[in-house]
N, CA, C and O of each residue as an XYZ file, in Angstrom:
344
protein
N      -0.596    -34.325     45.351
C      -1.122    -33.286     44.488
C      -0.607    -33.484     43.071
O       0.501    -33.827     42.661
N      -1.372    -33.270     42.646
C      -1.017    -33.337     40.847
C      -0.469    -31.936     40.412
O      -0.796    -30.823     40.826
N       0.504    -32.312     39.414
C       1.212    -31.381     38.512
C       0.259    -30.388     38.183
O      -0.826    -30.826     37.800
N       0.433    -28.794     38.253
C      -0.563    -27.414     37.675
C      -0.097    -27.738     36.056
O       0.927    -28.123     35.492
N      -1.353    -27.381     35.698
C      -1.114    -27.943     33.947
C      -0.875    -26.464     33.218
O      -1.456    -25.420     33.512
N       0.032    -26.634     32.293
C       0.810    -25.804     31.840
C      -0.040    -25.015     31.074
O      -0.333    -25.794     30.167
N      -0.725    -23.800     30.812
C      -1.221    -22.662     29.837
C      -0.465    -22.596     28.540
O       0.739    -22.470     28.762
N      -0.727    -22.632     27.405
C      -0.371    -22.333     26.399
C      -1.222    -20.956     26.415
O      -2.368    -20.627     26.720
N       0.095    -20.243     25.861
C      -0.219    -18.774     25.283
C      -0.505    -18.887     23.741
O       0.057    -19.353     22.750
N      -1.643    -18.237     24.041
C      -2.272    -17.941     22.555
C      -1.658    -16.752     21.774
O      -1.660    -15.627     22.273
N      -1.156    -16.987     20.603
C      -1.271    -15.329     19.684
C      -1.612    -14.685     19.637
O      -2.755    -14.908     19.239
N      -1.429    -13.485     19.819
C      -2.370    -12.482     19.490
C      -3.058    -12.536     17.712
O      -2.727    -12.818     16.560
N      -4.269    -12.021     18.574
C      -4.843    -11.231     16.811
C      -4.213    -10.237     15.806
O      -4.452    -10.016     14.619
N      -3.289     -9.688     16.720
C      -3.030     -8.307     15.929
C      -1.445     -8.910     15.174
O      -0.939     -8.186     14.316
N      -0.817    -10.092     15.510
C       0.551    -10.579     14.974
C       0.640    -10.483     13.468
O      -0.135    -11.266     12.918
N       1.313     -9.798     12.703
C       1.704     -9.268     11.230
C       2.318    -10.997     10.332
O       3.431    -11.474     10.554
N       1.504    -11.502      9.575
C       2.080    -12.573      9.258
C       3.704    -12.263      7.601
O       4.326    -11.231      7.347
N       3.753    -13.013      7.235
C       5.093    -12.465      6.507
C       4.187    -12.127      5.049
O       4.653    -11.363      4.204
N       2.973    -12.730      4.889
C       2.445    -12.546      3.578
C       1.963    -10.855      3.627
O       2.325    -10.280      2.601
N       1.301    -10.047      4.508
C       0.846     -9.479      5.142
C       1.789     -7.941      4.860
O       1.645     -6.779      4.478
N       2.948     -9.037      5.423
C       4.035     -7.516      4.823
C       4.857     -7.393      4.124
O       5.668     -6.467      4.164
N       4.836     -8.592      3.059
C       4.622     -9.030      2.073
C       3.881     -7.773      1.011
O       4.330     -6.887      0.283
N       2.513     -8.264      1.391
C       1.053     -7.219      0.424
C       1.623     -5.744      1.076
O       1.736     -4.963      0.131
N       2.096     -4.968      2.590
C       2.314     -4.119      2.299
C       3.362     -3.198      1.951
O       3.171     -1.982      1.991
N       4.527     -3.742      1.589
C       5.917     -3.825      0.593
C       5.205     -3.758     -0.603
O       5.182     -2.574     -0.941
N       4.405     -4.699     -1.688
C       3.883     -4.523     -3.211
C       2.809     -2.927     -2.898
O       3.062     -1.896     -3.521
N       1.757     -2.990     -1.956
C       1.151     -1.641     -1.607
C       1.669     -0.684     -1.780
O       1.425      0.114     -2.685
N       2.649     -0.571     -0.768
C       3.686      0.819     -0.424
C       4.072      1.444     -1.885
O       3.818      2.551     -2.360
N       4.918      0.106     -2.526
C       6.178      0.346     -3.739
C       4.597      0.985     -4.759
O       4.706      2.013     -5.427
N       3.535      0.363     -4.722
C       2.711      0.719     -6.043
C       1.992      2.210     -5.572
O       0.990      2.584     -6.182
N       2.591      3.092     -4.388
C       1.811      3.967     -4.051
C       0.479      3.990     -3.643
O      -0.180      5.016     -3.819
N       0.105      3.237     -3.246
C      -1.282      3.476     -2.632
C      -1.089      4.152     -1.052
O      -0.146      4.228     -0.265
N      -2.079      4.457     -1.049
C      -2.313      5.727      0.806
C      -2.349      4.549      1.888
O      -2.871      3.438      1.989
N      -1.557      5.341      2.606
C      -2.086      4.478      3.768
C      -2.850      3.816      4.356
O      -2.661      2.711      4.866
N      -4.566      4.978      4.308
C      -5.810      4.258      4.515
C      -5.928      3.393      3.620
O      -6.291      2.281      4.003
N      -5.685      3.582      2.249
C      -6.113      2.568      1.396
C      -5.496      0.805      1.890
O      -6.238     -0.175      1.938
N      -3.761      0.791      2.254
C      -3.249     -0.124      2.515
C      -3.834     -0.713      3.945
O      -4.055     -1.905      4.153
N      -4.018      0.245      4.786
C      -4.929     -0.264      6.047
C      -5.897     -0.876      5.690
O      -6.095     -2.047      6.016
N      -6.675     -0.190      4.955
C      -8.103     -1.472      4.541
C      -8.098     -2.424      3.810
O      -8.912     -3.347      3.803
N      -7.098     -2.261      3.077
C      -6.644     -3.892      2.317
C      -6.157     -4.972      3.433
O      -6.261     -6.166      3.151
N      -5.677     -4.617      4.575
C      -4.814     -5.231      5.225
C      -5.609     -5.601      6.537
O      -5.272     -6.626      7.131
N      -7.072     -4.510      7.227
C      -7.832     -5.133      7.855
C      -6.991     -4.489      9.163
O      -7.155     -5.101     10.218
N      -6.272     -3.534      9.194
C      -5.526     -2.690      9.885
C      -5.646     -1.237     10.230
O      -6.103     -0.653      9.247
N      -5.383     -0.266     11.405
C      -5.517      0.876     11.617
C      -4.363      1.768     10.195
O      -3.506      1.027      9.713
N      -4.399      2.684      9.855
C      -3.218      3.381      9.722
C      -2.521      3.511     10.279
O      -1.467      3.331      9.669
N      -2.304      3.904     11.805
C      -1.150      3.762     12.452
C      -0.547      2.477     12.796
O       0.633      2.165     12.961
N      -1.328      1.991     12.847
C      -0.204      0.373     12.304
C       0.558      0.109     11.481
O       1.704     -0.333     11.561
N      -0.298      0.478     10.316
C       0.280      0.417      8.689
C       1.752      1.572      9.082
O       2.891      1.106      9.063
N       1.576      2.609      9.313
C       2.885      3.347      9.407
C       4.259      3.017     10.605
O       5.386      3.459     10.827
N       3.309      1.933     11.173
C       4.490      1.723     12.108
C       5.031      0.232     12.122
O       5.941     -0.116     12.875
N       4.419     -0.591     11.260
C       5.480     -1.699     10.570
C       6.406     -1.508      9.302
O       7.411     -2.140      8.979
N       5.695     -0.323      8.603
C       6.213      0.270      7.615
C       7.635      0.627      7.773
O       8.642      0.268      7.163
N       7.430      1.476      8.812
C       8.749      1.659      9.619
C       9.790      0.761     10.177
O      11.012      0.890     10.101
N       9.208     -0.017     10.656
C       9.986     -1.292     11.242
C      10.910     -2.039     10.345
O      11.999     -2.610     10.402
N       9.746     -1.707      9.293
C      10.609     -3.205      7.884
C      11.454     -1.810      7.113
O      12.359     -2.444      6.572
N      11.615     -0.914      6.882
C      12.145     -0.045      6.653
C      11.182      0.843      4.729
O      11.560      1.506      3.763
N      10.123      0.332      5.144
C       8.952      0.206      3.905
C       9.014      2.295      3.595
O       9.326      3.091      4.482
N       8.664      2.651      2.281
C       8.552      3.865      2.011
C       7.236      4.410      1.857
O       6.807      4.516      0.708
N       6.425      4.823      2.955
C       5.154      5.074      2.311
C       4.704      6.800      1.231
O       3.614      7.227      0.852
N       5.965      7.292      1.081
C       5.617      8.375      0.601
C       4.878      7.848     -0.614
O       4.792      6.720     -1.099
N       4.391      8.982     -0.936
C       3.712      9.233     -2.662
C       4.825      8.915     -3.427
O       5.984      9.089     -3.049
N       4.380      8.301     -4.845
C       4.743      8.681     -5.908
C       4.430      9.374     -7.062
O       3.287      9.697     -7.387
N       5.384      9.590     -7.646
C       4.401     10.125     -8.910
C       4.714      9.535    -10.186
O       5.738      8.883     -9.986
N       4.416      9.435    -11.235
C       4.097      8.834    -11.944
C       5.768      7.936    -12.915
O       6.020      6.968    -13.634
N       6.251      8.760    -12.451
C       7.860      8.241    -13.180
C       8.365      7.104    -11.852
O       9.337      6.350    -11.802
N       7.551      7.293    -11.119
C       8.153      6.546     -9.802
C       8.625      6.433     -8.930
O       8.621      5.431     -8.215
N       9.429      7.943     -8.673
C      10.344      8.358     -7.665
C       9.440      9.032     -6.713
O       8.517      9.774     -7.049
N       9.748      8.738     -5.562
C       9.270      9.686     -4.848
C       9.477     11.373     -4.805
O      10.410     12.117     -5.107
N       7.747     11.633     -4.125
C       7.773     12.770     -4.698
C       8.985     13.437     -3.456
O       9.210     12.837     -2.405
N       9.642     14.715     -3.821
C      10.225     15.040     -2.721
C       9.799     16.990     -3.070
O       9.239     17.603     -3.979
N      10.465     17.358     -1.732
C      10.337     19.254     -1.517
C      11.486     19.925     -2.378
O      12.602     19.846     -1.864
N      11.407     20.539     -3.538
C      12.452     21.299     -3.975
C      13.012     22.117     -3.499
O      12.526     23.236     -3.659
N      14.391     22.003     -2.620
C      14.880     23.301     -2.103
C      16.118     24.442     -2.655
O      16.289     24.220     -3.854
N      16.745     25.227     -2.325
C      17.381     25.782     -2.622
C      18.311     25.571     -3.049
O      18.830     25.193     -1.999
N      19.266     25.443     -3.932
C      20.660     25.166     -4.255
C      21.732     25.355     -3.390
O      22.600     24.523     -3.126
N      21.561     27.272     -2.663
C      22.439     27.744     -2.039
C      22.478     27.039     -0.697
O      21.369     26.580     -0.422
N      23.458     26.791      0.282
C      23.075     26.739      1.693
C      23.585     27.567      2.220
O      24.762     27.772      1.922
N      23.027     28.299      3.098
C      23.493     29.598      3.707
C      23.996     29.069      5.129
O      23.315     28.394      5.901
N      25.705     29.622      5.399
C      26.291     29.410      6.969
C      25.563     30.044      8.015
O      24.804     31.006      7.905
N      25.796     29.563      8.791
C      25.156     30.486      9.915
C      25.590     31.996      9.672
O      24.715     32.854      9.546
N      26.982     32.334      9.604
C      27.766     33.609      9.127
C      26.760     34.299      8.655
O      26.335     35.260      9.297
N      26.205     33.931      7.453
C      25.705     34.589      6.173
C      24.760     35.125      6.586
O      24.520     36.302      6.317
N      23.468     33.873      7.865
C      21.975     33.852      7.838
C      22.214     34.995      9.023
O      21.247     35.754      9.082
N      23.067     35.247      9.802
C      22.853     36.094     10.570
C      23.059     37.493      9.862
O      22.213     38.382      9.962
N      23.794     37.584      9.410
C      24.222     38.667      8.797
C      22.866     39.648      8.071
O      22.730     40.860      8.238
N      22.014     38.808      7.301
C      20.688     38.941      6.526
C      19.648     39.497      7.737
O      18.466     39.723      7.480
């Protein structure tokens, strides 16, 4: 009997090449949306948010000075003590 001949495994389609996340690192940093970076990229959004994640990428908004935008909160922090008390 002859040797069973060995299968090479093929790649997947869906494998993230380095240019890829690459474009969505320059994407992310220049603020563009998610969908927007998904369709540049030929990708779901939830993809886009979950290599994003992986590579440690920021997809929030920016705004125009560059920082991300963030929630203004309170100065005070209230102890538990206090919040019950109220």
């Amino acid at each position: 009997m002859s040797s069973p001949q060995r299968l090479r495994r093929r790649a997947p389609d869906n494998v993230w090449s380095s240019e890829s996340v690459r474009k969505l690192r320059e994407l992310a940093e220049a603020g563009a949306a998610t969908e927007v970076i998904a369709a540049h990229l030929g990708r779901t959004p939830s993809a886009v948010r979950n290599k994003a994640g992986l590579h440690g990428i920021s997809l929030r908004k920016r705004d125009a000075g560059g920082d991300a935008v963030t929630m203004n909160y309170a100065s005070e922090e209230m102890s538990w003590e206090s919040a019950s008390e109220n």
